[in-house]
N, C-alpha and C positions, 0 to 999 in steps of 0.2 A: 470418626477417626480423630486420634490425638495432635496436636501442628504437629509434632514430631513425625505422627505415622504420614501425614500428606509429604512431610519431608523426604522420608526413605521413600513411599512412590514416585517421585519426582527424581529423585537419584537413578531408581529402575526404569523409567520410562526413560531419563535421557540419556545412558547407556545404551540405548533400542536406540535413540537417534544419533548418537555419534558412530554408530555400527552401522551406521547407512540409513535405516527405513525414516521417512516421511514426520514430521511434528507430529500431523492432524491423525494417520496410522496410526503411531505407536498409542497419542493418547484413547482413540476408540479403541482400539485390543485392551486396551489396561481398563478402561471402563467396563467392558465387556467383560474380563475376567473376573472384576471387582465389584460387581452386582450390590453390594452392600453401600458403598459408597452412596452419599446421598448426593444431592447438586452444589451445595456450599463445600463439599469433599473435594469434589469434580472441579468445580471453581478454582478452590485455593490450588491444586497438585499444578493443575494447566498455569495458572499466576507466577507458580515456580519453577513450571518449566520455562516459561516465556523468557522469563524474566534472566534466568541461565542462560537462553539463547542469546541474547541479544548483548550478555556480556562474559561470552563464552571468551574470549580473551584471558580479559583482567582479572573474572572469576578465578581461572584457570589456575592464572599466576600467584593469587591469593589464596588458595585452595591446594595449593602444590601439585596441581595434575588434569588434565584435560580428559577428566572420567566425569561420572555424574554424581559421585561422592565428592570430589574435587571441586567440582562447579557449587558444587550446595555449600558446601565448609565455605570457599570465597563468598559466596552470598551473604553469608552469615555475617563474617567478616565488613565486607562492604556497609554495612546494614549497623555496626557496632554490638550485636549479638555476641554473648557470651557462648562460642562453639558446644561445650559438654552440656550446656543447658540441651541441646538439641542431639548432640552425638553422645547419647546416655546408653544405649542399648535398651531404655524401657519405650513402655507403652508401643510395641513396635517400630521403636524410631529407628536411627541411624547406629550401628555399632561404637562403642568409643574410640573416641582417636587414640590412633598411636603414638607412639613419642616422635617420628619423623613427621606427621600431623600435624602434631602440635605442635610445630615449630613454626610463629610467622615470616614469611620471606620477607624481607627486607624492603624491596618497594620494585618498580617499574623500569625496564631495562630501556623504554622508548615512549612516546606521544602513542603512537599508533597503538603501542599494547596497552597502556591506560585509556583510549580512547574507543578500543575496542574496532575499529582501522584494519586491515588485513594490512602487512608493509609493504604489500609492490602497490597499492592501492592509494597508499598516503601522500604522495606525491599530487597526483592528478586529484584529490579529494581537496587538499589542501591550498594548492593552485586554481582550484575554483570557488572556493571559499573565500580566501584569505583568511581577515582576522574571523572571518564567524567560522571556520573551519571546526574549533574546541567546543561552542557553543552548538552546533550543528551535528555535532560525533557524541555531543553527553546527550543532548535532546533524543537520539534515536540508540541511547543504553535503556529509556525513559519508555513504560507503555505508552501506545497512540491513545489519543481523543477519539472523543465516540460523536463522528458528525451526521446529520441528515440532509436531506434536500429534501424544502418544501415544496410539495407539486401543485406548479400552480394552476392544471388543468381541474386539478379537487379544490382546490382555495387558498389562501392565501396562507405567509409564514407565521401570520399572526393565528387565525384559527386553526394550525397546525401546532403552535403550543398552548394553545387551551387545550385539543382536543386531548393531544397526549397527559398532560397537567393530568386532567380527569381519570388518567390510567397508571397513575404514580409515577409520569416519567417526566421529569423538572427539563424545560431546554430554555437558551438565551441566544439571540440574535447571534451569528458569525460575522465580523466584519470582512471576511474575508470575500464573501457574496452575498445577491439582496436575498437568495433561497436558502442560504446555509443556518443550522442550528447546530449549535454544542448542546448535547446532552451531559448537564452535571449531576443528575441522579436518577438510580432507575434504569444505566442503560443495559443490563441483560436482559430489562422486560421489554424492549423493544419487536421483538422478530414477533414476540408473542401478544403484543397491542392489535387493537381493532383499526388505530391510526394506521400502523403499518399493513393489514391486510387490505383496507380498502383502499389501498394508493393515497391516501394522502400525503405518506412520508416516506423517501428510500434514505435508505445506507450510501452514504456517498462526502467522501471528503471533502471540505471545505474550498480546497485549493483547485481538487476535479473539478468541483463546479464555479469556480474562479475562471477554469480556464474557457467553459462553455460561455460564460459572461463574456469573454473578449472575442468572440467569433461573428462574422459580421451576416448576424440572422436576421434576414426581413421576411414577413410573411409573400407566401408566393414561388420560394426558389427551392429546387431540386438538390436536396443534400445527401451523401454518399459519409455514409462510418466507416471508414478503410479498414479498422484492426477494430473491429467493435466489440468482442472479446464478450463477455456477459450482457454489453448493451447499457453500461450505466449514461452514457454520452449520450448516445442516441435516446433515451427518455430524456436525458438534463434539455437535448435541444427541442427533441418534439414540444417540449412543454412551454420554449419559451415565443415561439411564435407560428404563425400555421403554414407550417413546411411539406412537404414532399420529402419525409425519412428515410433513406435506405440505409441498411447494414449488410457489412462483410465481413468476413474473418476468413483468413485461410482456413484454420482447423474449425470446421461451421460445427461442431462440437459445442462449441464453446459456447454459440449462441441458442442454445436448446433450449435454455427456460426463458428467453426474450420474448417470445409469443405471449405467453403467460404472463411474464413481467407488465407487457403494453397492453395487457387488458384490464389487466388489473389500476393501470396509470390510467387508464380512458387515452391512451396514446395510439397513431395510427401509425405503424413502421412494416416496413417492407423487407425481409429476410431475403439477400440476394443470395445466387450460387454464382461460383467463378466468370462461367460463359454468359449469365445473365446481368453480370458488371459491367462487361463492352456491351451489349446493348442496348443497356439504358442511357448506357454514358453518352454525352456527356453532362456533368454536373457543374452547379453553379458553385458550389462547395464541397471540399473532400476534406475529411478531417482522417488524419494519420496518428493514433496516440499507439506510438508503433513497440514492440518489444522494448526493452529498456535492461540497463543493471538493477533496477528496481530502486535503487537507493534512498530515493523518497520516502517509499516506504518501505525499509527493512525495520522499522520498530513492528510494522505488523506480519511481517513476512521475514523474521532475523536470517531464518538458513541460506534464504538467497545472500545473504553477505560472506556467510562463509566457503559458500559452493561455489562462488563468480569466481575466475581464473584470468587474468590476462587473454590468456586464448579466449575463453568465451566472449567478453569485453571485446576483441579485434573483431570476432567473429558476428558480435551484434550489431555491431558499426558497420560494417558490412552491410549486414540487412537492413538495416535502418536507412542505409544507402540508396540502396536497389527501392525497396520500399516508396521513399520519396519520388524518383527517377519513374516509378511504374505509375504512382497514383498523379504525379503531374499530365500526363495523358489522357486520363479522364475529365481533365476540367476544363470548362468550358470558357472562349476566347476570354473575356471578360470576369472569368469567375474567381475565386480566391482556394489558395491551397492552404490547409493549419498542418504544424506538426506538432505534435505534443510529447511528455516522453515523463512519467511520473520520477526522473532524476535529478541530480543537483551537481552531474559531471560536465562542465565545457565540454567535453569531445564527444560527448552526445547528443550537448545540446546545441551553443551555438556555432562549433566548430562544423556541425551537420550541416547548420543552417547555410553557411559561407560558403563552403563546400558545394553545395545544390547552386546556390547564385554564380559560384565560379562556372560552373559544369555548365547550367543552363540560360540562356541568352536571353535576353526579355522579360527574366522574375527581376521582382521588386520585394523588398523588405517591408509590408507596411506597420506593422508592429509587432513586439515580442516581451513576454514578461516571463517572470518568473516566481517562485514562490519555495520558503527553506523551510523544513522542521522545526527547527527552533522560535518562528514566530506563530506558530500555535497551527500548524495546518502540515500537511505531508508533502514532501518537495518534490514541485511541478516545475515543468517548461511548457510556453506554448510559445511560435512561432507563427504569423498570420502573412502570406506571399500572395501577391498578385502578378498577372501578365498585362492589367490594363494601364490603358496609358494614363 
């Protein structure tokens, strides 16, 4: 394919997603249809779509139109791309622009629409940010990093990047934990390394595993994954000391390739169902990394930024409510409750947190961190509560 012709795919697939269907849909159909397409084809279209998503805004406004010719024309734009180089109507590219096209808008009506910000959104983004508010809204217009966890039940972060090294895939220590690695080249050959099939290395952001770092793991004690969701937690902590794992999810969907995952990790974890949660309980620790806006990471997930609503928002806060309130029950007299939440909002993070303490009698605050996009990792919270004295 021509840039051009990935251009015009890009434009048709994300007309398919602003008409509702799914990123990861539209682009399997289009692949599907486009059989020709080779993998750097596939590569580059999905780069452009991404890349549209995550500043479907600004694009927008640069572009003159909230379509997927709209969005690509802004791109271009953004980019300092001369437009008719690409909207030529050859090589199957983009049709020429039109004379209302071709006119550029003038600039930016608000923060929020250059910043790519939803506006009932900007307020509460900005009030938990402060000054890294701009610095934190251009970092997630920006593709994510491509991070690992090294498992330390296979070896250590060091022979984790030799072994990869040997597979053409370059990584460098993460300061962000003592298991994290940034992959800076090489990282689509990842899923398809020998490192990654035999547990050496998972997919897992730097600041996820930030927050497993701050959970207070001794070998010996009974741990419960409240929202374990795929299970990436629940291996971060099987690995870090010799626990008693359990995992849950309401939708235990979710945890179907977990089995799989922990054998492949040499990890030992326990897949609970609902009624099987009160009877193990109680637990020494429960970790909550409960629904969220995502925020953290909408550079790797952009539509959840534009599909979050206010109501949803109220309506998450909610469950993240209940959530805490239900998994406080399970822990045992002495034991420690985390909450987690992969966001960068106060009113889901610590406002939660205060929230639980006002509600309930006898937690303690013992520590809480956090972690923003813009310092090289995807933005976390975790909270760590106790009831002992």
């Amino acid at each position: 394919m021509t840039p051009a012709a990935r251009q015009q795919a890009a434009i048709e697939i994300l007309d398919v997603i602003l008409d509702g269907e799914a990123s990861e849909k539209a682009l399997t159909s289009w692949g599907r249809r486009n059989r020709y397409a080779g993998s750097k084809d596939r590569a580059a279209v999905r780069d452009h779509v991404f890349t549209a998503l995550r500043c479907r805004r600004s694009f927008a406004v640069l572009g003159g139109s909230q379509t997927g010719r709209g969005l690509i024309l802004g791109a271009l734009r953004a980019e300092g791309i001369d437009p008719p180089t690409v909207f030529s109507g050859q090589g199957y590219g983009p049709s020429a622009l039109t004379e209302e096209e071709a006119v550029k808008p003038e600039g930016f009506a608000s923060d929020a629409e250059r910043l790519d910000i939803p506006d009932w959104l900007w307020d509460s983004f900005s009030a938990s940010l402060g000054a890294e508010a701009e610095p934190a809204a251009k970092a997630l217009q920006s593709r994510a990093p491509v991070h690992l966890r090294a498992n330390l039940l296979r070896g250590s972060r060091e022979a984790a990047i030799e072994a990869l090294a040997e597979e053409g895939v370059t990584c460098i220590p993460h300061p962000a934990s003592e298991t994290a690695l940034d992959v800076t080249e090489g990282q689509r050959r990842v899923r398809n390394s020998t490192s990654f099939a035999d547990g050496l290395v998972e997919l897992q952001d730097a600041a996820s595993q930030a927050v497993v770092d701050q959970l207070p793991l001794q070998d010996g004690i009974r741990v419960l994954d409240f929202c374990a969701g795929g299970g990436g937690k629940s291996l971060a902590m099987a690995a870090k000391a010799k626990l008693d794992v359990f995992a849950y999810d309401a939708n235990s969907s979710r945890m179907n390739d977990l089995p799989l995952r922990a054998q492949r990790a040499g990890a030992d974890i326990t897949c609970l169902s609902e009624d099987e949660v009160d009877r193990k309980a109680p637990f020494d620790l429960v970790l909550c990394d409960v629904p969220c806006s995502g925020s953290g990471s909408w550079r790797r997930a952009p539509e959840g930024k534009w599909r979050l609503t206010r109501e949803i928002l109220d309506e998450t806060r909610l469950l993240q409510r209940q959530i805490l309130d239900d998994a406080a029950e399970l822990v045992s007299d002495a034991g420690h409750l985390a909450y987690a939440t992969c966001s960068m909002l106060d009113e889901e993070n610590s406002a939660q947190i205060q929230g639980f303490l006002e509600r309930n009698a006898g937690w303690s605050l013992l520590r809480q961190d956090s972690w923003q996009v813009q310092n090289g990792t995807d933005g976390f919270f975790v909270a760590v509560l106790t009831r002992a004295s």
